[in-house]
C-alpha positions, 0 to 999 in steps of 0.5 A: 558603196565600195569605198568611202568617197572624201570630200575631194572626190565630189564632182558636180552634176554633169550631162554625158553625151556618149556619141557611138554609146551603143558601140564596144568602147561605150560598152566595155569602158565608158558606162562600167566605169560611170556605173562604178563611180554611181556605185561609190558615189561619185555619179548621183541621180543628178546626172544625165547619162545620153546614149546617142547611136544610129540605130534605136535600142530598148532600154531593156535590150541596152541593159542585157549588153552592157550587164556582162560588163558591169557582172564583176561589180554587181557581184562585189556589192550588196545590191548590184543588181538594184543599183544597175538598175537605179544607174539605168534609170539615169540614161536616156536613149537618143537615135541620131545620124550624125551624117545628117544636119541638125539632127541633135535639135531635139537632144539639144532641147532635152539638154537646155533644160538643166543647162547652167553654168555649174553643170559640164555638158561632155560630149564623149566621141565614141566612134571612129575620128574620121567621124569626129568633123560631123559630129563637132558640126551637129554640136555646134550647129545645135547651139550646144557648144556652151562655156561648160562644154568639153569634148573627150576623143580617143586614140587613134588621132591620126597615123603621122604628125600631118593627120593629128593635125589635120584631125585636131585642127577640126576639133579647134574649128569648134571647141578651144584646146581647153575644152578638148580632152584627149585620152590616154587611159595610162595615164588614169592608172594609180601606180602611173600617178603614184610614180609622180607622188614617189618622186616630187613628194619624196625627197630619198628619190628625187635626188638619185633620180639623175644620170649620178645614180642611174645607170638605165631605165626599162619600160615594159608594156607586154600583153599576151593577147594577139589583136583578136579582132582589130587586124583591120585596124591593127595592121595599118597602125602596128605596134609603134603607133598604136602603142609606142607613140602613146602610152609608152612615150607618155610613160617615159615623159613621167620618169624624165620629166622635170619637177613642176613648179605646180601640180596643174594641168599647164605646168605638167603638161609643159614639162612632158612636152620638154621631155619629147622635145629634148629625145634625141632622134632614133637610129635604125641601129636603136630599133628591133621590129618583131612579129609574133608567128600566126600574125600573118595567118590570121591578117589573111595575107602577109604583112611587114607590120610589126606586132613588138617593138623595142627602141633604145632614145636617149634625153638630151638635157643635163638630168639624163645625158648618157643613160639610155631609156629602153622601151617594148612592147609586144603581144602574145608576149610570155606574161601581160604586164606594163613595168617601169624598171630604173636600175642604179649604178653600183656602188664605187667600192665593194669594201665586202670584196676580200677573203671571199665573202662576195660572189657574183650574185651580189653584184645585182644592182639596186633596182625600183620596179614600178609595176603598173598593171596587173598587181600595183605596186613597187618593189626595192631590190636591195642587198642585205646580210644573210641571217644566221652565222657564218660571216658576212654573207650578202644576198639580195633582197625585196621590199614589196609595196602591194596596193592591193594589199596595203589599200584593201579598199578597191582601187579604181581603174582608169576610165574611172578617175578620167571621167571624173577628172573630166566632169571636174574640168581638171586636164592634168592627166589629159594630152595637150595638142603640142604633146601630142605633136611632138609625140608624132615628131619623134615617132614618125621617123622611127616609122619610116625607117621600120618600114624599110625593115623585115620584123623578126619572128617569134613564138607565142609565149616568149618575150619578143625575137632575139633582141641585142639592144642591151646585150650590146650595152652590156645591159639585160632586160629585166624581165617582169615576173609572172606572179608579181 
């Protein structure tokens, strides 16, 4: 095993129905994470993994796909190998069109026969939501729709407010809003929930996490990858829905959001949802459009849709009135790196500001870098004393908590804990449906006013175009370092 499993981490024997099992999410994400969870322990020989897929496959043809994915696993353990195997042993391969009506009878006969009340039957939609309606039909059709069912469904749900519903409206035709998991894998990283920890288990910040002692609050998701082999998709969606409307949205939610009155599923959820409702309504004038050079070559065409985006909103409510959260996001950025940067105010005197002992370097505000991926961890930038004699010299400094290195076990990654959180029936870290209306509320402004705007170009390897939100609040971005 590559880590010891508490008693808290136990989850009950669950049936995984992976409809599209055989398609690039189910292979990349969905079955290595339940491998790992196999490997720790988690995922035990009492579960029933399905690969349900159009087409039929040899188990022996599945493994050699799904291998290279699972290779960095198999490697860090003493038997990868055999444990790839025994992991095999628990999935079973079903062809079913689900164009075609009642063609889950014979997987829901294979189904019944472990059902119980104690035993989570999840149907994981691994395929496009423009197939989601059939395959709730064939679901339901088939009696499967039980008590212990939950449904798990992707982004994209939707391309505005209108479409999300009109998608979540056939997913509630069959299974209730307490049965549906939405994913957003963000959501599922340590250092996002830690963030929860850092602020309602620590006292030291949650009272400075106000507009008294914030000055401004940065959220950075860069990737250097382009979109590779989504230009399909990708320029239809653009970087505002397809990133902005979702995970960095969810991340503001978690910075702004108000203390729950419990750790649940509802309480958190209804103070997220206060957040989205509380944002004020984007300006064009808060909005920067960036389009890295090549986009156009390898779309085949030219094209308006924006590769970066960075927005400045700004909370209406008494906790954050006047300090203005700036979000980005771009790819082909200079580094890959998803940041949350809150900088506090200075401090109201600087009693160090006589006989020359300060200098403009001292004027670096204090700083909390909550650093999401790659490299978990949080850094305090703080101003110290400079040792040695010399008088009063100031320079500023760093406290650095590395996950990787104070928690030498493994940590695991988000489709990890998503999954188990699922089997668990625990939807705190999932999105309800009002959420994620209200994402679209805010969001699908901002996208019509940046279809009416040119998206400025940029080279490969830079942060994004030449972007003045800041510079005209007197602000600079704080951009994340490469080696952190």
């Amino acid at each position: 095993m590559i880590e010891t499993l508490p008693q808290s981490a136990v989850v009950p024997a669950s049936d995984y129905v992976i409809i599209g099992g055989t398609g690039d999410l189910s292979l990349r994400k969905i079955l290595p994470a339940l491998f790992l969870r196999y490997a720790a322990g988690q995922v035990t020989d009492e579960f029933r993994l399905f690969v349900v897929a159009r087409q039929e496959i040899r188990a022996d043809e599945f493994r050699a796909k799904l291998e290279p994915h699972c290779a960095a696993a198999i490697s860090a353990l003493d038997d990868g190998a055999g444990l790839l195997g025994r992991f095999m042993n628990l999935i079973e391969f079903a062809r079913i069109d689900i164009s075609t009506p009642m063609s889950m009878k014979d997987l829901a006969g294979t189904l019944r026969d472990k059902a119980s009340p104690e035993r989570p039957v999840i149907f994981y939609l691994s395929i496009a939501p423009s197939l989601f309606s059939a395959a709730c039909q064939r679901i339901d059709e088939a009696g499967l729709v039980l008590p212990q069912s939950r449904l798990v469904v992707e982004k994209p749900l939707g391309h505005d407010r209108a479409s999300s519903q009109n998608i979540n409206d056939e997913l509630l035709s069959v299974f209730r809003e307490d049965q549906i998991y939405r994913i957003d894998h963000y959501l599922g990283k340590e250092t996002v929930q830690n963030l929860m920890a850092l602020r309602f288990a620590n006292v030291i910040f949650e009272a400075l996490w106000n507009n008294r002692y914030i000055d401004h609050i940065q959220i950075t998701v860069a990737e250097t990858v382009g979109v590779g082999g989504r230009t399909g998709y990708y320029d239809n969606y653009g970087a505002i829905r397809d990133m902005l409307q979702n995970h960095l949205l969810q991340l503001l939610c978690l910075v702004a959001m108000e203390p729950p009155a419990r750790f649940n599923a509802d309480q958190v959820r209804n103070e997220k949802k206060r957040v989205l409702e509380a944002l004020r309504p984007a300006r064009p004038e808060n909005i920067v459009l960036g389009q890295y050079q090549e986009y156009a070559h390898e779309v085949g065409s030219p094209t308006t849709t924006e590769t970066y985006v960075a927005l400045k909103i700004l909370i209406d409510n008494w906790r954050w009135a006047g300090v203005p959260f700036y979000i980005r996001t771009g790819k082909k950025l200079k580094t890959r790196a998803s940041e949350i940067v809150i900088t506090f105010k200075n401090r109201p005197h600087d009693i160090f500001a006589r006989d020359g002992i300060t200098d403009d370097t001292v004027e670096i505000p204090n700083r909390l870098i909550i650093r999401v991926q790659p490299h978990e961890g949080l850094r305090l930038l703080l101003t110290s004393k400079e040792p040695g004699p010399g008088g009063m010299r100031l320079f500023p400094s760093e406290l650095n908590l590395s996950f990787g290195e104070t928690f030498k076990e493994r940590l695991p990654d988000a489709y990890e804990r998503l999954l188990m959180d699922i089997a668990r029936g625990n939807q705190t870290l999932f999105m309800r449906l009002d959420e994620v209306q209200a994402a679209w509320e805010f969001i699908d402004p901002v996208v019509s006013m940046a279809s009416e705007t040119i998206p400025l170009m940029y080279r490969e390897g830079t942060m994004g175009p030449k972007d003045d939100l800041l510079t005209n609040d007197g602000r600079s971005w704080f951009n994340p370092k490469e080696d952190a």
